[in-house]
C-alpha positions in Angstrom: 68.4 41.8 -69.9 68.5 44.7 -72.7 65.4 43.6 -73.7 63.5 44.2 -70.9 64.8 47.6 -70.3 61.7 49.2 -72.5 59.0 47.1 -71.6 57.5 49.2 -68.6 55.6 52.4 -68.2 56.6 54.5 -65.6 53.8 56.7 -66.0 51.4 53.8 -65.1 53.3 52.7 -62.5 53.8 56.4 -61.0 49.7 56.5 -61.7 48.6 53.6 -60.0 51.1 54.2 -56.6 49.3 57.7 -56.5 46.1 56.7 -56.4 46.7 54.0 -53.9 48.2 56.7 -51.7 45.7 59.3 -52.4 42.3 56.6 -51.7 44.2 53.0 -50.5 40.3 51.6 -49.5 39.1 52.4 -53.0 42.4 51.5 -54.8 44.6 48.8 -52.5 42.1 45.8 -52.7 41.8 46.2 -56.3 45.7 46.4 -57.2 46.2 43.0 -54.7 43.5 41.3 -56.0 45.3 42.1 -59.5 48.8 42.1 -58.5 49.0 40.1 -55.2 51.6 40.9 -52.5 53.9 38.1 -53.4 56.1 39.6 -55.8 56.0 42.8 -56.2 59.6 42.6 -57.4 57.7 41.2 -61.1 54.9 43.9 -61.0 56.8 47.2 -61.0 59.9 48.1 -63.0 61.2 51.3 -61.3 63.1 50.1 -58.2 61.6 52.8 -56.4 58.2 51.4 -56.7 58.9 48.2 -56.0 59.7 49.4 -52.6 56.9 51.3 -52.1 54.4 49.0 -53.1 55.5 46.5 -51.3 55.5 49.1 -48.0 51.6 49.5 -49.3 50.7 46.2 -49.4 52.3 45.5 -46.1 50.7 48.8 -44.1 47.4 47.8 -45.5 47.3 43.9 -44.9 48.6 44.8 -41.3 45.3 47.8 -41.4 47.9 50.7 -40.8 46.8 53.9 -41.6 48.1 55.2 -45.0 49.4 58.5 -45.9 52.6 60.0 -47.5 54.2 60.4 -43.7 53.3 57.3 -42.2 54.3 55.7 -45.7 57.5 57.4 -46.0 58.3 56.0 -41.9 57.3 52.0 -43.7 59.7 52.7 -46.3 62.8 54.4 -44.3 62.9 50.8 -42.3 63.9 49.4 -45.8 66.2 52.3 -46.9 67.2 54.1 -43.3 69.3 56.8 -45.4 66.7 57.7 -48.0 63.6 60.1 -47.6 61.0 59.6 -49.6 58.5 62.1 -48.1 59.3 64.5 -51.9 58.3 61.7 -54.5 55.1 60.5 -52.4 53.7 64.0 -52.7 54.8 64.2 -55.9 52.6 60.4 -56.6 50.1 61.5 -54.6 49.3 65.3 -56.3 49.6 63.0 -60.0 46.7 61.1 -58.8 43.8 62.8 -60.4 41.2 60.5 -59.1 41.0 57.0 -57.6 39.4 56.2 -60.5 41.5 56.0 -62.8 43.4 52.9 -60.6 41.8 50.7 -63.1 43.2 51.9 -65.9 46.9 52.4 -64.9 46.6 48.6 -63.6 45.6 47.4 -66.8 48.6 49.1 -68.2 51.5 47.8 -65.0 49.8 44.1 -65.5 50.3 43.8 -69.7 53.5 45.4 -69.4 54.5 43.2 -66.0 53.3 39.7 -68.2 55.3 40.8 -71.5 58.3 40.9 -69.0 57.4 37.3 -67.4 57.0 36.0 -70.5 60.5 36.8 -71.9 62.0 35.4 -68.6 60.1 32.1 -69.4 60.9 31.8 -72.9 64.7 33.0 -72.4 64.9 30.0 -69.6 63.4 27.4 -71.9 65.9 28.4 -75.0 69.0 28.1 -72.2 67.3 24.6 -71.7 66.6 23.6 -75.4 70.7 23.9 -75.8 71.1 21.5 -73.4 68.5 18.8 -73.1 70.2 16.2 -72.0 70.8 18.1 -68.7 66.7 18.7 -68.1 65.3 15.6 -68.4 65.3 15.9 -71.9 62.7 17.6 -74.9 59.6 16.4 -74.0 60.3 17.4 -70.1 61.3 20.7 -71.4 58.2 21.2 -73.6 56.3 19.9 -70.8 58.0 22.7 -68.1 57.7 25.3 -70.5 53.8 24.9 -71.4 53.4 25.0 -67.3 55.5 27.8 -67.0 53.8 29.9 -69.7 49.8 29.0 -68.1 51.7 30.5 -64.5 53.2 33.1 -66.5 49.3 34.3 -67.3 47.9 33.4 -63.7 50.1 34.0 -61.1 49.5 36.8 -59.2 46.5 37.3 -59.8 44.1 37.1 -56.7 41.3 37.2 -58.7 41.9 33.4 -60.0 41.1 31.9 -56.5 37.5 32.4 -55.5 37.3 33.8 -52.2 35.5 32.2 -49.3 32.6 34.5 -49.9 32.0 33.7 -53.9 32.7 29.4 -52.6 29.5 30.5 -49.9 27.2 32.3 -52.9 28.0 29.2 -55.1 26.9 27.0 -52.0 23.7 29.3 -51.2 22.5 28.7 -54.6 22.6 24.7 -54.6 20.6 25.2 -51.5 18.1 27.2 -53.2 17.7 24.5 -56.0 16.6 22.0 -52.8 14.7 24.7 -51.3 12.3 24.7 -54.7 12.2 21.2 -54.6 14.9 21.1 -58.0 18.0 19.5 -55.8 20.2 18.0 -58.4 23.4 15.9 -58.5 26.7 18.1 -57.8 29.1 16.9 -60.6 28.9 16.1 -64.0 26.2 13.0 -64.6 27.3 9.4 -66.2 24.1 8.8 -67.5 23.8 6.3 -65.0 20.8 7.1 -62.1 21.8 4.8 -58.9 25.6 5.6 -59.5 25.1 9.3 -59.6 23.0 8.5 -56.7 25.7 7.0 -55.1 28.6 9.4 -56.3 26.8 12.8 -57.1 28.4 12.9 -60.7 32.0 13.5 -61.3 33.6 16.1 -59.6 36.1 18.6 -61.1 40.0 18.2 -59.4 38.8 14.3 -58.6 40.4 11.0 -60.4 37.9 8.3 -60.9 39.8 4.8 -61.6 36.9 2.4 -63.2 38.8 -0.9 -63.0 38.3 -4.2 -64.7 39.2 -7.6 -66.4 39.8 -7.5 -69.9 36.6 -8.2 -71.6 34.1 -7.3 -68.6 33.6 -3.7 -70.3 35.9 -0.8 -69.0 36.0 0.9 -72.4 32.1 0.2 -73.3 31.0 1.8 -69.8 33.7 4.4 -70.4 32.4 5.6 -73.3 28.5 5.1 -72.6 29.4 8.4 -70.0 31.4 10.0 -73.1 28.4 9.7 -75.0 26.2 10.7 -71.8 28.3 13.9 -71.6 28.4 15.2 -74.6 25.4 14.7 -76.3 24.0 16.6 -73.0 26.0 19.9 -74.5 29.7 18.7 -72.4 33.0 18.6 -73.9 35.2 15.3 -73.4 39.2 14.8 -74.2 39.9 11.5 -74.4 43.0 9.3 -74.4 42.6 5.7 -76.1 46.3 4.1 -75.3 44.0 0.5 -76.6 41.8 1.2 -79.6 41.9 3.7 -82.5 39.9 6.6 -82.5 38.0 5.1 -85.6 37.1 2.3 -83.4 36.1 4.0 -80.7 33.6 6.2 -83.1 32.2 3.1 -84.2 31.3 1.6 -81.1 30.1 5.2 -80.3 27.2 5.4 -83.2 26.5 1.5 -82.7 25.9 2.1 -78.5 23.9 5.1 -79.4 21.2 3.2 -81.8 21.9 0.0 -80.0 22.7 -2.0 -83.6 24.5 -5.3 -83.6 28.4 -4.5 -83.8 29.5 -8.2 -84.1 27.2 -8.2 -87.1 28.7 -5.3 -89.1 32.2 -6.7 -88.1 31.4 -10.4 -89.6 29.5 -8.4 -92.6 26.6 -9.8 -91.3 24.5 -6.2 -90.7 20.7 -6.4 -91.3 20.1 -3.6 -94.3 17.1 -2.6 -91.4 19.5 -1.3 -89.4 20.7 1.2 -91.4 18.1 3.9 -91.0 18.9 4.0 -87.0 22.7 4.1 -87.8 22.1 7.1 -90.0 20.2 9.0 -87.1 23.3 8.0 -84.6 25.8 9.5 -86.8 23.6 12.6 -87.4 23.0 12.7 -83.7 27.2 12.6 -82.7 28.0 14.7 -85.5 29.1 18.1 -84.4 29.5 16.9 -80.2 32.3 17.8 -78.2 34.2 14.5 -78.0 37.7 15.0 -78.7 39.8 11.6 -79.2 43.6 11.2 -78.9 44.5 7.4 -80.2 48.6 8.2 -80.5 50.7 6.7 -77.7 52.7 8.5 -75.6 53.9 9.4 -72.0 52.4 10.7 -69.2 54.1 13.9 -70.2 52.4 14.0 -73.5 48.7 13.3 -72.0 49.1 16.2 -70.2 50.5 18.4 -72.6 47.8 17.3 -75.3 45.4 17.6 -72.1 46.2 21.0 -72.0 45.5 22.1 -75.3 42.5 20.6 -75.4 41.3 22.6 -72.4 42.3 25.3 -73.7 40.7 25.0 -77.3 37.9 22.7 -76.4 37.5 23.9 -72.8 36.5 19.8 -72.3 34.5 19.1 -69.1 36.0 15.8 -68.5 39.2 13.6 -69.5 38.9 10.2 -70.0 42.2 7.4 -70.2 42.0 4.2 -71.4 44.0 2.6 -69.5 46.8 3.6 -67.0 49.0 0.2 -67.6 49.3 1.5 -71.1 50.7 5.1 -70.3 54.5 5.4 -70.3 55.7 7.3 -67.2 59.3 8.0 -69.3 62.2 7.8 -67.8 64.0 5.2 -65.2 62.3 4.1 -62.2 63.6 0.6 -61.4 60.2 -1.4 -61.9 56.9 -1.0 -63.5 55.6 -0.3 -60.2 57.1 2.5 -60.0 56.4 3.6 -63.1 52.5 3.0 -63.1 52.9 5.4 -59.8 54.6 7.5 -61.4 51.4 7.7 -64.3 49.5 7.4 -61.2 50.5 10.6 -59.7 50.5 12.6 -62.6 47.1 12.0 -63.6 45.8 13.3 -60.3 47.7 16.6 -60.7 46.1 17.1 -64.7 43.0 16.0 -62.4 44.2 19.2 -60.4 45.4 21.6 -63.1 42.8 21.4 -65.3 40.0 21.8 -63.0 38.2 18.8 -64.4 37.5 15.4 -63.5 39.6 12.5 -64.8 38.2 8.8 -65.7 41.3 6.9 -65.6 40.0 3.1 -66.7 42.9 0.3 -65.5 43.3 -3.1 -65.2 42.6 -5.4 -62.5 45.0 -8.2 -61.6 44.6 -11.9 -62.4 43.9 -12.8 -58.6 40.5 -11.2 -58.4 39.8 -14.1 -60.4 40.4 -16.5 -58.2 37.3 -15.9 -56.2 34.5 -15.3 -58.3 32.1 -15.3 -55.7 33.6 -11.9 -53.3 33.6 -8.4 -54.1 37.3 -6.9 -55.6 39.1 -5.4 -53.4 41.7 -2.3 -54.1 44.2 -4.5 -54.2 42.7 -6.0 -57.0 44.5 -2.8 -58.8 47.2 -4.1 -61.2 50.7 -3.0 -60.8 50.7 -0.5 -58.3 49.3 0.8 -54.9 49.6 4.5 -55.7 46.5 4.6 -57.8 44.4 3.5 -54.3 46.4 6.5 -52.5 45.8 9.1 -55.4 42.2 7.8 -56.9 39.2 9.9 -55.2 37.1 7.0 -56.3 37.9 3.5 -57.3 34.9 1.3 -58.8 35.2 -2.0 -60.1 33.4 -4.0 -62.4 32.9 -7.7 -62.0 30.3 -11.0 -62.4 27.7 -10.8 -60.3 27.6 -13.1 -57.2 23.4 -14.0 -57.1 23.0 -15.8 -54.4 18.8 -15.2 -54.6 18.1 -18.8 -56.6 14.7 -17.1 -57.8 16.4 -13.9 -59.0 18.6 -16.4 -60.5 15.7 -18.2 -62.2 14.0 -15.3 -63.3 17.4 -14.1 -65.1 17.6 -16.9 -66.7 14.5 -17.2 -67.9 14.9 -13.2 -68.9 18.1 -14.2 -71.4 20.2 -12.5 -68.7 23.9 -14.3 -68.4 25.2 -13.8 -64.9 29.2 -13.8 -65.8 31.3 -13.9 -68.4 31.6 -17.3 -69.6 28.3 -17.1 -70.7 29.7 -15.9 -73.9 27.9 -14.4 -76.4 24.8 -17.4 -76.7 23.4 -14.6 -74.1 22.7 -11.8 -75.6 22.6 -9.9 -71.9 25.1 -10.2 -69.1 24.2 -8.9 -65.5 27.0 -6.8 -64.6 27.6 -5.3 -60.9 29.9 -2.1 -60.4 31.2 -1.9 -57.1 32.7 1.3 -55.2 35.2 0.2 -53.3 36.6 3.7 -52.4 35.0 6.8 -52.4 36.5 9.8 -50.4 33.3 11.7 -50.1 30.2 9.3 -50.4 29.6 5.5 -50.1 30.7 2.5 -50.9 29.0 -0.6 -52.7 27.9 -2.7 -56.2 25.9 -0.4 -58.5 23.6 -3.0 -60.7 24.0 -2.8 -64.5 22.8 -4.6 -68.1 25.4 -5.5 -70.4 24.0 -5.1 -73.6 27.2 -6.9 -75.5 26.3 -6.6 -79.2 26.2 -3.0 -79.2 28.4 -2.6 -76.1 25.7 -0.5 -74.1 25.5 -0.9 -70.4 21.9 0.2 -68.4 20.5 0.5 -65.1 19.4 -2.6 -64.0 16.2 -2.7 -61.6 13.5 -4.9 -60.4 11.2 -2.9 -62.9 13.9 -3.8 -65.8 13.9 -7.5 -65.2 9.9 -7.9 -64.7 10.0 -5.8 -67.8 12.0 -8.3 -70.0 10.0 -10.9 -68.4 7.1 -10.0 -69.8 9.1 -9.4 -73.2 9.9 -13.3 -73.3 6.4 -14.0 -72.6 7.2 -14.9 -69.2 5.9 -14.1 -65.4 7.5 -13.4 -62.7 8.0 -16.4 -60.8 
């Protein structure tokens, strides 16, 4: 392509080659870690160099010995009727210092990513003429937004941690426990025994929080949205259910605990107004981004994208995965919720962040009350138990204590749902039923249902509402 004919620097290419000849154990691990040893077709322009780079990388991987005669042997096994011994003195007397490797890299890696970048773009406009033979405009948009983040990462070894920095990162956690500070490893929900139980959310993990309609997927979802980002965290989220407006509303009422169900029936006490103003003063200006248009799972992870990139958000949050198209043909909605399924876990992957996907539980974990759900539970699909790093799943508790059933009852707490709203707490129990890197079981929670607020719920809790309602414990 004519295009690409200027956009190189021979000088800088001639440059670095010297001074990785004249000092390759002060110049070679730098231009790898840069460059990698891949492609080294895409780093240099001259054909010449190509060649001998990729004889450098190759003697010095293999810990060869490098000098312009042992170099010029690599490079005749390549070219058998070419001597190069002429031009690698002639790179090797350029190199005025090793030094100066730095700055002739800077120079071979702008000009190497201008030239990437021109392939992408050329490939997506052959595309764009065509759709309908690529899987269409959104697929398209979606390739080309990958293929320009690669165009700015790949070959550069510098991106993946090595197993030395992964080891300093490690020795440091260990420090914290050493002073007595250990701390949870991921990104708290706010929640104490369930950050107990899962060390936080981890970044590359998918998190599926499943539930009945009604039992609070969105409410506990967005209690660790709150959690998050009034804590100084960034949070994309994905409402496929509500609007955004709604969602900020049941935000500022969780956050001073006021009586939704009241402002919605114009029914709001005039005293709760000074605590709504503090909530809205309190949200204003945190880093929760909400996305309430519907789309594909294409789109979320296009939109995903962007908002990493401008918002660098902490965690991604979808409510729920029945509701996110998978586009295209696939034969059954199984299928298609797999499809969702799977590319959730690679935005999971891509992004570096953690993903709380929220779904739906099917109607047969209603048949018995009394047992814990199961995975299967899982409406629609099987691929979300294959893909999800954690699945947790809120239901009714199952009390089978009769005096912590008394003393619930005699605290206002409901035990299930069809106690409606005559209580104005429900006992809700989160169990892990899957969890690749800790344990399972219930996590025990407070549904606070007028302002949509879930708690911890503890011995100390219930003896402490007790006493609210006048009441020992029995």
């Amino acid at each position: 392509m004519k295009e690409l004919e200027t956009l190189h620097s021979l000088e800088a290419e001639k440059g670095l080659l010297g001074c990785c000849i004249a000092d390759p154990a002060a110049a070679m691990s730098l231009v790898i870690d840069r460059l990698g040893t891949d492609t080294p077709e895409k780093s240099f322009y001259d054909y010449r160099h190509k060649l001998i780079f990729n004889s450098l990388c190759k003697m010095y991987t293999d810990g060869d010995a490098i000098d312009v005669r042992t170099l010029n042997i690599e490079l005749k096994k390549a070219e058998p009727n070419t001597d190069f011994i002429e031009y690698l003195v002639e790179l090797e007397e350029a190199a005025v210092t090793a030094g100066l490797a730095e700055y002739y890299l800077r120079e071979v890696w702008e000009q190497m990513q201008r030239r990437q970048t021109i392939r992408v773009c050329n490939g997506i406009i052959a595309e764009l003429k065509t759709p309908e033979d690529h899987g269409g405009i959104s697929q398209i948009v979606d390739r080309a937004e990958v293929a320009l983040l690669d165009a700015n990462l790949k070959n550069r070894g510098g991106e993946n941690p090595s197993l030395d920095e992964h080891l300093r990162e490690f020795a440091e956690e260990m420090d914290n426990y050493k002073y007595g500070e250990g701390r949870i490893t991921g990104i708290s929900t706010g929640f104490k025994y369930l950050d107990k139980m899962t060390g936080g959310l981890h970044p590359t993990e998918m998190v599926v929080l499943a539930g009945r309609p009604g039992m609070g997927k969105t409410s506990i979802g967005m209690n660790i949205v709150e959690h998050v980002a009034m804590n100084g965290g960034s949070v994309g989220v994905f409402s496929l259910e509500m609007s955004s407006l709604e969602l900020v509303k049941r935000l500022i009422f969780s956050r001073c605990r006021a009586d939704y169900q009241k402002y919605r029936t114009g029914f709001l006490e005039k005293s709760n107004l000074p605590a709504i103003s503090q909530a809205v003063a309190e949200l204003s200006g945190k880093g929760i981004h909400i996305d309430d248009s519907n789309g594909t799972i294409t789109d979320i992870r296009a939109k995903a994208r962007r908002m990493k990139a401008m918002h660098d958000i902490d965690l991604i949050v979808i409510d729920y995965v029945q509701l996110v198209d998978g586009e295209g043909k696939y034969g059954s909605r199984e299928n298609e919720v797999a499809k969702v399924s799977m590319g959730i876990k690679q935005l999971a992957k891509e992004l570096n962040v953690p993903v709380l996907a929220l779904a739906q539980m099917n109607r047969e974990s209603e048949r018995n009350p009394g047992s814990a759900p199961k995975m299967a539970d899982l409406r629609e699909t099987g691929q979300l138990e294959q893909d999800a790093d954690a699945i947790m799943m809120l239901h009714d508790t199952n009390i089978r204590d009769d005096k912590v059933a008394e003393e619930m009852e005699a605290a206002g707490i409901g035990a299930n749902a069809k106690d409606g709203w005559d209580k104005a707490v429900l006992r809700r129990d989160l169990y892990i039923t899957k969890q690749r890197n800790g344990p399972v079981g219930d996590c025990h929670f407070l549904f606070h249902k007028s302002s949509m607020t879930f708690s911890d719920f503890t011995p100390d809790v219930l003896e402490l509402m007790l006493m609210e309602k006048g009441k020992l414990r029995i």
